[in-house]
C-alpha positions in Angstrom: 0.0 0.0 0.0 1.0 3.1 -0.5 3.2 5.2 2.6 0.2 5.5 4.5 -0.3 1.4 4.8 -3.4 1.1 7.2 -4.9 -2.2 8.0 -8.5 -2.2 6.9 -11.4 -1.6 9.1 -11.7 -4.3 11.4 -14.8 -6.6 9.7 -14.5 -9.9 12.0 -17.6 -9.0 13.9 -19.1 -6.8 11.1 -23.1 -7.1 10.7 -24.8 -5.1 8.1 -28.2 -5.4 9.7 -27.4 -4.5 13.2 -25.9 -0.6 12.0 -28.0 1.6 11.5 -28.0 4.1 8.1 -25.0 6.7 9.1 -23.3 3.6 9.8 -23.7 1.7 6.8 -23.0 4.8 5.2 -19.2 5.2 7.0 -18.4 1.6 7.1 -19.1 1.0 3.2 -16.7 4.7 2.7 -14.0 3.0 4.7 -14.0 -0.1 3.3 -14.2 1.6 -0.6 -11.4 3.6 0.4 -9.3 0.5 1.6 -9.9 -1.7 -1.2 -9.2 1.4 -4.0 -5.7 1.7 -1.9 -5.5 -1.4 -1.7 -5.7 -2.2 -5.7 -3.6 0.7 -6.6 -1.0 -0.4 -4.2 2.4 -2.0 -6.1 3.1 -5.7 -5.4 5.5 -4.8 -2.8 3.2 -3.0 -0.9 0.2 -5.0 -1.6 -1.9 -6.7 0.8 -2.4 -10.6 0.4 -5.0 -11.2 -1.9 -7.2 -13.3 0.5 -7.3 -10.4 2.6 -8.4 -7.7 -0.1 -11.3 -10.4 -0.8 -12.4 -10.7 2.4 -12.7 -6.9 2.6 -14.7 -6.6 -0.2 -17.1 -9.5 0.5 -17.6 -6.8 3.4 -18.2 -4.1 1.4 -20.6 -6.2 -0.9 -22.8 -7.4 2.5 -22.7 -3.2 3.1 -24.6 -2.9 0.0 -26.5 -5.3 0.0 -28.4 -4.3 3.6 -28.3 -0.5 2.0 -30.0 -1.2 -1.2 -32.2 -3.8 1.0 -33.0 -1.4 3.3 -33.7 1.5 0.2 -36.6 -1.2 -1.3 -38.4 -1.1 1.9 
């Protein structure tokens, strides 16, 4: 990753239908933000791959509670 290398947010415990709109909202810009760095990153920097999938099968639960929640 680039010079600022963060871990991504931490999604172990992560539940998309416990949070409520603003934090859908936050957690789905964090984890967009992480994997774009993430992607751009160069190979020595990289994150393991496994990880970067894991983050965005987060990120894909996120949207799928927001656009569940936006046909209700």
């Amino acid at each position: 990753m680039p010079e600022g290398q963060k871990e991504p947010p931490d999604i172990r415990d992560l539940d998309p239908m416990m949070l409520n709109e603003r934090e859908l909202r936050e957690i789905h810009q964090k984890l967009a933000d992480w994997v774009d760095e993430a992607e751009e990153a160069d190979d020595t920097d990289r994150p393991p791959e496994q990880l970067i999938d894991d983050v965005r099968n987060a990120l894909s639960s996120v949207s799928e509670e927001r656009a569940h929640r936006r046909t209700m």
